[in-house]
py3Dmol code that shows the C-alpha trace and the ligand (Angstrom):
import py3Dmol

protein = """\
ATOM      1  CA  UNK A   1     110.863 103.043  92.202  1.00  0.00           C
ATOM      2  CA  UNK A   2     112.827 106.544  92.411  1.00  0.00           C
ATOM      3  CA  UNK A   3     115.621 106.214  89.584  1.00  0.00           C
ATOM      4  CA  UNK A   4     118.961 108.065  90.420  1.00  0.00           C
ATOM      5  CA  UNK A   5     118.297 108.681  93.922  1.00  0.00           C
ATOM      6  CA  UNK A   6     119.712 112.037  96.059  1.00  0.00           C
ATOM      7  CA  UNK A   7     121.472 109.620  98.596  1.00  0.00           C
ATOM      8  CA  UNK A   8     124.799 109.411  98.153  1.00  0.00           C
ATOM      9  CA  UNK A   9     124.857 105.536  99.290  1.00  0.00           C
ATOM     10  CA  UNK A  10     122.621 104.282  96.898  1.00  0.00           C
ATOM     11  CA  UNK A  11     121.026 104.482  93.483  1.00  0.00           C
ATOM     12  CA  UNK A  12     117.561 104.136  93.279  1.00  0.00           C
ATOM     13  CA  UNK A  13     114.471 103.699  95.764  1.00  0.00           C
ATOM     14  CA  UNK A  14     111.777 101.799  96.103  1.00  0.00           C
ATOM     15  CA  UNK A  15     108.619 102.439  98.441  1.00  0.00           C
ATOM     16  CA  UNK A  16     106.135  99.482  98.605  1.00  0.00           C
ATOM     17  CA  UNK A  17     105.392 101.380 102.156  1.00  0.00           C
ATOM     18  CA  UNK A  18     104.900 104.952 103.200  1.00  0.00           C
ATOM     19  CA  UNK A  19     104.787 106.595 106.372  1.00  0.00           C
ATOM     20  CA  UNK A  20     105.945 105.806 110.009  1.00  0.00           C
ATOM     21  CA  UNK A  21     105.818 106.061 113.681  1.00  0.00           C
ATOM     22  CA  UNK A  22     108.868 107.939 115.088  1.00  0.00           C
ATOM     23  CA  UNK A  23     110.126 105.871 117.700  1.00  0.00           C
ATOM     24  CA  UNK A  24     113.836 107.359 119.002  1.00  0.00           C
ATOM     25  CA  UNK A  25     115.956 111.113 118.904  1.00  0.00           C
ATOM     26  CA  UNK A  26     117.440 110.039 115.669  1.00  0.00           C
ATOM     27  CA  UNK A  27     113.870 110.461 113.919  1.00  0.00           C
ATOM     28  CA  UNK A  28     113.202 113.984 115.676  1.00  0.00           C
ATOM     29  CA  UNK A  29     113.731 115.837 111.954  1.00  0.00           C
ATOM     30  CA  UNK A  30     112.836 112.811 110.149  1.00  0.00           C
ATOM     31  CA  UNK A  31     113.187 113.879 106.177  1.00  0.00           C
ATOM     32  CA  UNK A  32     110.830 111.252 104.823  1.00  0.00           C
ATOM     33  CA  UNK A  33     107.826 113.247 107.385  1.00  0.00           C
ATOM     34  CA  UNK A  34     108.784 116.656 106.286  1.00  0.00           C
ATOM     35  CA  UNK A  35     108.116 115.575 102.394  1.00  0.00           C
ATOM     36  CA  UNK A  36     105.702 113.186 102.931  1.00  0.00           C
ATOM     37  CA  UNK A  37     103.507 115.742 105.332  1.00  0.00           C
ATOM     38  CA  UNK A  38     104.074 118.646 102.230  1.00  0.00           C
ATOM     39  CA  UNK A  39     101.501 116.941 100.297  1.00  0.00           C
ATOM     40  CA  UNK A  40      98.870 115.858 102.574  1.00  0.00           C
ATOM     41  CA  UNK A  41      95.539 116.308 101.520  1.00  0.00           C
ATOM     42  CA  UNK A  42      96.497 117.137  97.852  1.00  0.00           C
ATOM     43  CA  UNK A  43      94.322 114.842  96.057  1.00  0.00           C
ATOM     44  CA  UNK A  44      96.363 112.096  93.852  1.00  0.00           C
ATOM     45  CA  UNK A  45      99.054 112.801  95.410  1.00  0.00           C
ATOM     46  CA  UNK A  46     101.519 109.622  97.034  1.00  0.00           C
ATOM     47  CA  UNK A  47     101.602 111.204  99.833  1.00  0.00           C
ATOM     48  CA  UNK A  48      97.651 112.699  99.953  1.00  0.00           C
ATOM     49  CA  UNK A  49      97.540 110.336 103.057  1.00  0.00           C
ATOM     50  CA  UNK A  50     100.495 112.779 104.764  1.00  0.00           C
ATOM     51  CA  UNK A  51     103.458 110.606 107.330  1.00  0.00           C
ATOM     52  CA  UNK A  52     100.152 108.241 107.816  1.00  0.00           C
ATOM     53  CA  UNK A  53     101.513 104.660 107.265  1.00  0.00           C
ATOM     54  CA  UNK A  54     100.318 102.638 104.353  1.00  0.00           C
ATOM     55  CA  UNK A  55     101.008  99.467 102.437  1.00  0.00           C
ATOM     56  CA  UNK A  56     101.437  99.997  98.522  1.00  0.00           C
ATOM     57  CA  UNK A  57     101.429  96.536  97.064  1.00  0.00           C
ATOM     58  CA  UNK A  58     101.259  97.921  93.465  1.00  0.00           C
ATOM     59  CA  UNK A  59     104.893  98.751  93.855  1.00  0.00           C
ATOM     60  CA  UNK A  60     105.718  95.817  95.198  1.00  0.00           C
ATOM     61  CA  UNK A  61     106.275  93.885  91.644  1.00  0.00           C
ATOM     62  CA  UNK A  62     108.168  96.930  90.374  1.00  0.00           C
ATOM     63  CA  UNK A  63     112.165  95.973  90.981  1.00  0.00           C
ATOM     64  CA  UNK A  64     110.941  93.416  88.197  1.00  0.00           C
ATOM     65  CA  UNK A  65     110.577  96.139  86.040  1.00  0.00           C
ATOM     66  CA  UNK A  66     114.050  98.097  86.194  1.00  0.00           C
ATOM     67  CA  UNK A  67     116.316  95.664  83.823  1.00  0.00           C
ATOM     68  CA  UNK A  68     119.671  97.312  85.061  1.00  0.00           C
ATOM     69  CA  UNK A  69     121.280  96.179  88.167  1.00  0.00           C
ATOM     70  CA  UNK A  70     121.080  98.898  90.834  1.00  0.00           C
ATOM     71  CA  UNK A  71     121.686  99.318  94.465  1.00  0.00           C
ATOM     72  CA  UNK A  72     118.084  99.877  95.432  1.00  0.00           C
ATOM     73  CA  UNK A  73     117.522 101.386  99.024  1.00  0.00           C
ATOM     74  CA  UNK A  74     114.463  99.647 100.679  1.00  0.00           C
ATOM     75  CA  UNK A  75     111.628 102.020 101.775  1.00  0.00           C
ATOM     76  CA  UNK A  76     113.624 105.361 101.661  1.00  0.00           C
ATOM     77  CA  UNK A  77     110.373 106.996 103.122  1.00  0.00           C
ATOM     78  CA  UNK A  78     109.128 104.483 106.018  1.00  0.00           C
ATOM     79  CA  UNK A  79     109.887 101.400 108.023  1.00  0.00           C
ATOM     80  CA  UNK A  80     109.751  98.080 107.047  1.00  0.00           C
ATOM     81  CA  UNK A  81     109.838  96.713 110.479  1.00  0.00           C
ATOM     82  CA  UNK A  82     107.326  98.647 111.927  1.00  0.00           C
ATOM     83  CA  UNK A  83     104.732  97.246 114.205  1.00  0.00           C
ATOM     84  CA  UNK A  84     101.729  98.245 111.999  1.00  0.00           C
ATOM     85  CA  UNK A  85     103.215  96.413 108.814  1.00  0.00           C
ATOM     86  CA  UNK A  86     102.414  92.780 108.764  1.00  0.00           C
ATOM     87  CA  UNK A  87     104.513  89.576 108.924  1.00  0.00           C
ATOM     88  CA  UNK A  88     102.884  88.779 105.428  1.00  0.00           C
ATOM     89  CA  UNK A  89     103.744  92.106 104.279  1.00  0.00           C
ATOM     90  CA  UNK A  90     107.334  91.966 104.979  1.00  0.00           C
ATOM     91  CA  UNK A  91     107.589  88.434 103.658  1.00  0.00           C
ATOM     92  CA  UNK A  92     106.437  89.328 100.450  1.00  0.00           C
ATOM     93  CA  UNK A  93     109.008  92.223  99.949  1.00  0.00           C
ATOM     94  CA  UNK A  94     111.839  89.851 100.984  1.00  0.00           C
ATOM     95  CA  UNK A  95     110.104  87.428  98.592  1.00  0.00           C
ATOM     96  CA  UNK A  96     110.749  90.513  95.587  1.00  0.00           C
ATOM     97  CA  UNK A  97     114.145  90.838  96.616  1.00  0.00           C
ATOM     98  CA  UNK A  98     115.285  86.901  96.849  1.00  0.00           C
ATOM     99  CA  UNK A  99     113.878  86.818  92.998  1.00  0.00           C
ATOM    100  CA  UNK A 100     114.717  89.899  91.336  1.00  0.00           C
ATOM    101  CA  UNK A 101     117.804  89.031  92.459  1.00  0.00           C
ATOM    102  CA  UNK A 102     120.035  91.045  90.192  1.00  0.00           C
ATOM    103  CA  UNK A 103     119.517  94.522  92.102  1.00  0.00           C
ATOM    104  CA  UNK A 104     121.157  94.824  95.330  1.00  0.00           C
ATOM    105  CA  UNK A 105     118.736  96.022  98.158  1.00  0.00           C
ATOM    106  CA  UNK A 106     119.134  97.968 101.378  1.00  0.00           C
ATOM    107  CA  UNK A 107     117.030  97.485 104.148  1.00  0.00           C
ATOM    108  CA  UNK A 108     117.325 100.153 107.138  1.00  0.00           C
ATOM    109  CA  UNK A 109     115.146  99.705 110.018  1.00  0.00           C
ATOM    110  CA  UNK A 110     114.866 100.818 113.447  1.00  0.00           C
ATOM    111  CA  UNK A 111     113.160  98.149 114.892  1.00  0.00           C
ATOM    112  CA  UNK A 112     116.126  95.745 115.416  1.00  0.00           C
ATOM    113  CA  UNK A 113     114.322  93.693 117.291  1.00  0.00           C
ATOM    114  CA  UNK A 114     111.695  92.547 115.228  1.00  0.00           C
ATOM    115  CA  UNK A 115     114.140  92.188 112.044  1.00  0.00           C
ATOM    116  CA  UNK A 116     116.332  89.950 114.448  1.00  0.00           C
ATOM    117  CA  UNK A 117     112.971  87.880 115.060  1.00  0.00           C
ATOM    118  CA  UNK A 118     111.945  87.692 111.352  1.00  0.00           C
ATOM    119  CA  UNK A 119     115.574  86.981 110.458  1.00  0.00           C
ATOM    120  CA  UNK A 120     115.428  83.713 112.332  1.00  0.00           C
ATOM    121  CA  UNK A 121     111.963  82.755 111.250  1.00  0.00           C
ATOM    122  CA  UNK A 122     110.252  84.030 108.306  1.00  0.00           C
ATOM    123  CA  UNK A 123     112.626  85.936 106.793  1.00  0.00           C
ATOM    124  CA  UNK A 124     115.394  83.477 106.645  1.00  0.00           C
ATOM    125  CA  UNK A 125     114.685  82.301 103.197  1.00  0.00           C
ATOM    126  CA  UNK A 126     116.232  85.698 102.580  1.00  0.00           C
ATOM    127  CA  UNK A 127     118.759  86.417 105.269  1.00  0.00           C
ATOM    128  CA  UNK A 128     121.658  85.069 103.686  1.00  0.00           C
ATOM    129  CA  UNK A 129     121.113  86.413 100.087  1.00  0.00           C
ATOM    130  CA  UNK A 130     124.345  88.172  98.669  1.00  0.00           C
ATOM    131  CA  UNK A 131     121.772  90.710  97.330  1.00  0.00           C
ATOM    132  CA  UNK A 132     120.667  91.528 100.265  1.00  0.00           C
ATOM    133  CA  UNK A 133     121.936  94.111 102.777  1.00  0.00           C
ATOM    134  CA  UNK A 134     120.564  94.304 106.230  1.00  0.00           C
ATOM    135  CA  UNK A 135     121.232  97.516 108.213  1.00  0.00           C
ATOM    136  CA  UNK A 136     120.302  99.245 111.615  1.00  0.00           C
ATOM    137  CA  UNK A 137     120.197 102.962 111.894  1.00  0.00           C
ATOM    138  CA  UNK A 138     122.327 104.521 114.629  1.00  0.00           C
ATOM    139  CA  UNK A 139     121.980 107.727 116.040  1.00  0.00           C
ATOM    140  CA  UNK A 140     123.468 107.763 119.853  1.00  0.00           C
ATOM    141  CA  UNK A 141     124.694 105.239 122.827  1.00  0.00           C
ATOM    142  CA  UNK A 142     121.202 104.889 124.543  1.00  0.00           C
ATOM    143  CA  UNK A 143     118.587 103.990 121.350  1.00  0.00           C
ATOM    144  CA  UNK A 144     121.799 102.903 118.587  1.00  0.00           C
ATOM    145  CA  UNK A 145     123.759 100.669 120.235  1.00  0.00           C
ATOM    146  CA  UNK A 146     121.507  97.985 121.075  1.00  0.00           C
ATOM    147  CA  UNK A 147     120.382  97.684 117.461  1.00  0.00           C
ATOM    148  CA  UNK A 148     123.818  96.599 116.844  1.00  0.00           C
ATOM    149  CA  UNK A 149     123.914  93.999 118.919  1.00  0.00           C
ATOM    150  CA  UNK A 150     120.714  92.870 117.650  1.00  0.00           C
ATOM    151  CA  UNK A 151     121.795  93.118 113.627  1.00  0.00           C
ATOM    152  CA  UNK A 152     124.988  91.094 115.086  1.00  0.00           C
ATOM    153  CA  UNK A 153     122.824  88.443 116.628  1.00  0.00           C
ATOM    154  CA  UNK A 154     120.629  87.786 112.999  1.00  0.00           C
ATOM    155  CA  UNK A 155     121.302  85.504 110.309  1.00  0.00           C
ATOM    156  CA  UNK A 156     122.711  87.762 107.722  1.00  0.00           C
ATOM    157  CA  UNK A 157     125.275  87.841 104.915  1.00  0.00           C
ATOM    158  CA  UNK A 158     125.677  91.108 104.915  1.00  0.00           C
ATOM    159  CA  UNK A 159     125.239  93.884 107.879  1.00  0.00           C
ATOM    160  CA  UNK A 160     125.549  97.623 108.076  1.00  0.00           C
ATOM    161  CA  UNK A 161     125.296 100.474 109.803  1.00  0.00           C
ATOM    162  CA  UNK A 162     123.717 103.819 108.972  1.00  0.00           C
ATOM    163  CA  UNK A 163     125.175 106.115 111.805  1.00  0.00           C
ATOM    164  CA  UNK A 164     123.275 108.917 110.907  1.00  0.00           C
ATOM    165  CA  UNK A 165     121.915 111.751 112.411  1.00  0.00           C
ATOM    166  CA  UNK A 166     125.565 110.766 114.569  1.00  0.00           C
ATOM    167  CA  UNK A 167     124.596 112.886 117.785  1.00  0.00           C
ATOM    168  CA  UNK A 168     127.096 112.311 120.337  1.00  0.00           C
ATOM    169  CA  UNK A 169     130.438 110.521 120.496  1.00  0.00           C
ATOM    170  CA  UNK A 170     129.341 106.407 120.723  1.00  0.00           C
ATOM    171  CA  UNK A 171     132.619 105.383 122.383  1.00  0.00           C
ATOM    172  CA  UNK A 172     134.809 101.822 121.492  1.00  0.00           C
ATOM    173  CA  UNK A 173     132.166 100.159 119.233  1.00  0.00           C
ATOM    174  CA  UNK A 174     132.300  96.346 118.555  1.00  0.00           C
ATOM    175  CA  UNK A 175     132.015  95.898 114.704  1.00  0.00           C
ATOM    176  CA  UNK A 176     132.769  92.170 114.450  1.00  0.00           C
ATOM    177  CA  UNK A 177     130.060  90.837 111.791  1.00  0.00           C
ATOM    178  CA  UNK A 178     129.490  94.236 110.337  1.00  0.00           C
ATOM    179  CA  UNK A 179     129.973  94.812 106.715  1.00  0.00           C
ATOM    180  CA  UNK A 180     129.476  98.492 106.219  1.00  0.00           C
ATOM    181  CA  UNK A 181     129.468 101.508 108.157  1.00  0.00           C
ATOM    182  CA  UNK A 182     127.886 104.680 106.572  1.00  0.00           C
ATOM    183  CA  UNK A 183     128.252 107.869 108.925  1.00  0.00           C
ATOM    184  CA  UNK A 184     126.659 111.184 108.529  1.00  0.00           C
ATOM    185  CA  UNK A 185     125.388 114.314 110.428  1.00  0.00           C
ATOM    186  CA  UNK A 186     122.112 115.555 110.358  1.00  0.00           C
ATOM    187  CA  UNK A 187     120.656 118.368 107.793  1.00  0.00           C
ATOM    188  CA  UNK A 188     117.845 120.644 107.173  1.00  0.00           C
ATOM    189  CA  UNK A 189     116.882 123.766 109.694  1.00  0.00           C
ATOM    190  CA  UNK A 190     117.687 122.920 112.960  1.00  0.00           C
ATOM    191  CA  UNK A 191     120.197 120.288 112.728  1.00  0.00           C
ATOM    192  CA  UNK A 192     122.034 118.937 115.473  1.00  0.00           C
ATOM    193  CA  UNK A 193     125.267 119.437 114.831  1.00  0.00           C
ATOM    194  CA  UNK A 194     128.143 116.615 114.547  1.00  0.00           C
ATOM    195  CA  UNK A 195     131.920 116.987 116.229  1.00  0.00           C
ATOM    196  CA  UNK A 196     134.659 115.914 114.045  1.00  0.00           C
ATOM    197  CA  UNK A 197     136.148 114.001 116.334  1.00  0.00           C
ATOM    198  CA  UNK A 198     133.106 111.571 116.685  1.00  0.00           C
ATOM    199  CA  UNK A 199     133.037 110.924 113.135  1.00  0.00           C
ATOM    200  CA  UNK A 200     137.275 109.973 113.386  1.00  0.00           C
ATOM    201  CA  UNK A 201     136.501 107.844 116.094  1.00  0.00           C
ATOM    202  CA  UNK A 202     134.365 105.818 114.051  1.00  0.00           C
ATOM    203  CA  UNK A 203     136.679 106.208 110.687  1.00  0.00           C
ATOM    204  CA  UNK A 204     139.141 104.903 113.085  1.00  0.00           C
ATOM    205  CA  UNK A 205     137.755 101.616 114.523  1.00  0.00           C
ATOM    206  CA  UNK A 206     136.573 100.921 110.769  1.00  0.00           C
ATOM    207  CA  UNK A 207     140.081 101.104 109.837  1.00  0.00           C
ATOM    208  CA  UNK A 208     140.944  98.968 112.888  1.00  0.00           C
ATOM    209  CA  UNK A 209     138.407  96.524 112.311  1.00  0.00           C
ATOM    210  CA  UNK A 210     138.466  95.604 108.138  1.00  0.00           C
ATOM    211  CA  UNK A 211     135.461  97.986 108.054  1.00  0.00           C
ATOM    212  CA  UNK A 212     134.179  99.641 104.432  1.00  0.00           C
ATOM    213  CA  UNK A 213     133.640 103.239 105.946  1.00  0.00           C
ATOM    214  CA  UNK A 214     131.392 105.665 104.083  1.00  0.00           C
ATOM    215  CA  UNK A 215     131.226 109.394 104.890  1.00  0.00           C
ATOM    216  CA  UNK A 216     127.589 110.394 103.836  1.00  0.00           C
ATOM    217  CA  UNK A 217     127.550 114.086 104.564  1.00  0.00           C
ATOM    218  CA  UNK A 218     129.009 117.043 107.337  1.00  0.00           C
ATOM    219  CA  UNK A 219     125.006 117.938 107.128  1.00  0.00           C
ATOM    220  CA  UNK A 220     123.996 121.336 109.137  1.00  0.00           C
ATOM    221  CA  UNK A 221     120.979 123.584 107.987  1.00  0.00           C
ATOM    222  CA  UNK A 222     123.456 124.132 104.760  1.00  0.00           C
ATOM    223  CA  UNK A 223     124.361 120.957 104.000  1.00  0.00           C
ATOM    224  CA  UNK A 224     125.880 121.594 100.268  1.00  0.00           C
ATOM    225  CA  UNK A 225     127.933 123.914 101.574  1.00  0.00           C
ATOM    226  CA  UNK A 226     129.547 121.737 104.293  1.00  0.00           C
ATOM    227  CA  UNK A 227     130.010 118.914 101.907  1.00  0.00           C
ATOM    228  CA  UNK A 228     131.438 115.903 102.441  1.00  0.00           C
ATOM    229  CA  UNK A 229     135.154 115.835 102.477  1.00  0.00           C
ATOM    230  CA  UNK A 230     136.690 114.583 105.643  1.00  0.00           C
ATOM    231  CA  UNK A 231     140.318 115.644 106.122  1.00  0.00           C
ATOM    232  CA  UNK A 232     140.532 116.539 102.863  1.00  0.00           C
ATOM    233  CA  UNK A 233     139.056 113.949 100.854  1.00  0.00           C
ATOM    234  CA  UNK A 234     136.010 111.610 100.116  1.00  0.00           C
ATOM    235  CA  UNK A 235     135.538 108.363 101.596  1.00  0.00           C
ATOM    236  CA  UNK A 236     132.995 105.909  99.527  1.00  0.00           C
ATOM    237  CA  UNK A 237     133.848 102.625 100.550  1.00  0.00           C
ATOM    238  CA  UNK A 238     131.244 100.239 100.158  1.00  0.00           C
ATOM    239  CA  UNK A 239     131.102  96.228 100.750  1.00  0.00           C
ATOM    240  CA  UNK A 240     131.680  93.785  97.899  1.00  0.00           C
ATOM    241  CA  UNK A 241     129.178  93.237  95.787  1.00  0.00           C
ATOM    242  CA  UNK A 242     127.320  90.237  94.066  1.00  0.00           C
ATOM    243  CA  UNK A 243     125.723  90.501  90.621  1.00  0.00           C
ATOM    244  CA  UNK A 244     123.150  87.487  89.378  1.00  0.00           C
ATOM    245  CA  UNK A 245     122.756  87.835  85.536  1.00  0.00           C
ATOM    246  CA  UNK A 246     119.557  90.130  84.379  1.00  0.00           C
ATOM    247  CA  UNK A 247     116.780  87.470  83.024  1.00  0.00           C
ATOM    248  CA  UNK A 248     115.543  88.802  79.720  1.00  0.00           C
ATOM    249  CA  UNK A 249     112.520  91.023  79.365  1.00  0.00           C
ATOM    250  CA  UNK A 250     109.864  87.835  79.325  1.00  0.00           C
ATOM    251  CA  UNK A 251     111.547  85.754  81.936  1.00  0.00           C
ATOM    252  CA  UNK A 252     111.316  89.338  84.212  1.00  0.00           C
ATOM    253  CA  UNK A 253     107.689  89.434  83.254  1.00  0.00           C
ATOM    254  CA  UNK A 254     107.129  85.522  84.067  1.00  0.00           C
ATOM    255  CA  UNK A 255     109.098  85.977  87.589  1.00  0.00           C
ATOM    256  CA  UNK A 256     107.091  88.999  88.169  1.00  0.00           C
ATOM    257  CA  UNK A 257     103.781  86.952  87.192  1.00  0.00           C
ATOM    258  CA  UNK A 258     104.610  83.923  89.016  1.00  0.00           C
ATOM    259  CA  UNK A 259     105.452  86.169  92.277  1.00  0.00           C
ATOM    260  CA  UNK A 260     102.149  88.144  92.074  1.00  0.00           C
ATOM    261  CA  UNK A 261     100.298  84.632  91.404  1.00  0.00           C
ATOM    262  CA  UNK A 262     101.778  83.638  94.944  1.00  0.00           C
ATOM    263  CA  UNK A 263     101.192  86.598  96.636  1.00  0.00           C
ATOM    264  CA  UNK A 264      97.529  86.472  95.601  1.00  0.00           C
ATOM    265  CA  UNK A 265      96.936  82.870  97.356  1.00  0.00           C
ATOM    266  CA  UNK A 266      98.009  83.970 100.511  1.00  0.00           C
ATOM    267  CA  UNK A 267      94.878  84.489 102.232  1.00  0.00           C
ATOM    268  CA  UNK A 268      96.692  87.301 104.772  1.00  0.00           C
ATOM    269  CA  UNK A 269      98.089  89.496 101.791  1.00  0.00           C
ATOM    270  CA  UNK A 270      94.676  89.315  99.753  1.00  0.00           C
ATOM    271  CA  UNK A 271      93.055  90.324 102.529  1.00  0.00           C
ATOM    272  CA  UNK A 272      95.773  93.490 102.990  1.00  0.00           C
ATOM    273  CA  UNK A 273      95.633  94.570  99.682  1.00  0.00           C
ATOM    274  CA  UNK A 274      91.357  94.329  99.293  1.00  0.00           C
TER     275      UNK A 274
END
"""
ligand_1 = """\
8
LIG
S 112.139 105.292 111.755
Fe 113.007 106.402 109.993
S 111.247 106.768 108.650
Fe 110.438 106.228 110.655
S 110.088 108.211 111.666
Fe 112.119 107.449 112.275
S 113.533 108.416 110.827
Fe 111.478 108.574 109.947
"""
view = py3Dmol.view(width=600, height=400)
view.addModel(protein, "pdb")
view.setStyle({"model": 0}, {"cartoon": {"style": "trace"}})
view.addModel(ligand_1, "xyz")
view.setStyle({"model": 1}, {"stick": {}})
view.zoomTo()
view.show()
């Protein structure tokens, strides 16, 4: 887990998968590929295994480990929807969150359609957790929309959206069921760049709609320099949160035993972490 994370939405990470497939335009200057790809082949390294995906079930136990509540952003640096992770796999990370219950956790994905699935099947010991935030990524009408409906569609306490890289204008946008919307525009050399007037669209039907809007970033190829103010101010609205009392230090240990123990007996995550 990353302590005091760069992202302005959240304040740690944690990575118990790295790498990913890029699947729509919003991944085109995916960030997590240009680190991850800096460092392959350096021996040791996280990332020695480049963009590559891989399972990491060392880290999976490690939110047990980080005593202070935090807003914990869900594989910052992959997908955990992907087609290559298993069912088993994903379980077990919803199975972390549901018990270390007193961090708050945002998932992201892409794949809307197989978190809709797992939602409704083996995921919904988890879907309606207060801790935990489901969220589809959002970049244009064609590939961003859809997810919506599908995040709409899932069992979920809580749903958001991360419109970001925001590429074109996404027209009247039906937010019912949404809990969060987070917009931003896209950064690093050659970034697409983002009108204002698509971003006060969406500021707009927030406002309409009882929606917490958060403005990430302007973004460009300098982002720090275009900052973050829109019409003259910040906006860092989130959704309410719920906080479970932090077990003390041996009843995180025992949790974080007894969660390993169960892990272990499944025959399907043995056999992925041999
Ligand atoms: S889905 Fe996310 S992590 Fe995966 S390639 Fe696209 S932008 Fe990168």
């Amino acid at each position: 887990m990353s302590l005091n994370s760069a992202i302005e939405w959240t304040d740690a990470t944690w990575n118990p998968v790295r790498g990913c497939v890029k699947i729509s335009p919003g991944c085109k200057h995916c960030y997590a590929e240009t680190f991850a790809e800096r460092f392959r082949g350096v021996k040791g390294h996280p990332y020695e295994q480049g963009f590559d995906l891989r399972l990491v079930p060392e880290k999976l136990p490690e939110p047990f480990s980080w005593r202070s509540p935090r807003l914990v952003f869900v594989n910052s640096m992959s997908d955990l929807f992907q087609s290559g992770v298993p069912d088993a796999y994903v379980e077990a990370t919803a199975m972390v969150m549901a018990t270390a219950n007193w961090h708050t956790y945002q998932i992201l994905t892409k794949r809307s359609q197989r978190l809709c699935e797992l939602l409704r099947t083996k995921l919904q010991f988890a879907s309606e957790k207060d801790n935990i935030w489901w969220g589809v990524s959002v970049e244009d009408r064609e590939y961003g929309l859809p997810r919506i409906a599908h995040l709409r569609n899932s069992p979920a306490r809580i749903r958001f959206l991360s419109i970001e890289p925001l590429l074109e204008d996404l027209g009247e946008i039906d937010l019912s069921g949404i809990s969060w919307v987070i917009v931003g525009g896209e950064s690093g050399p050659g970034a697409r760049p983002m009108k204002r007037e698509w971003v006060v669209s969406i500021r707009r039907q927030c406002r309409a709609q009882g929606v917490p809007f958060f403005f990430k970033q302007w973004g460009g190829v300098r982002k720090a320099k275009n900052g973050r103010l829109l019409d003259g101010r910040t906006y860092d609205e989130y959704p309410e949160r719920y906080t479970a009392p932090v077990p003390d230090k041996a009843r995180c240990l025992s949790l974080a035993e007894s969660i390993l123990s169960s892990f272990r007996t499944r025959a399907e995550l043995v056999q992925l972490t041999a």
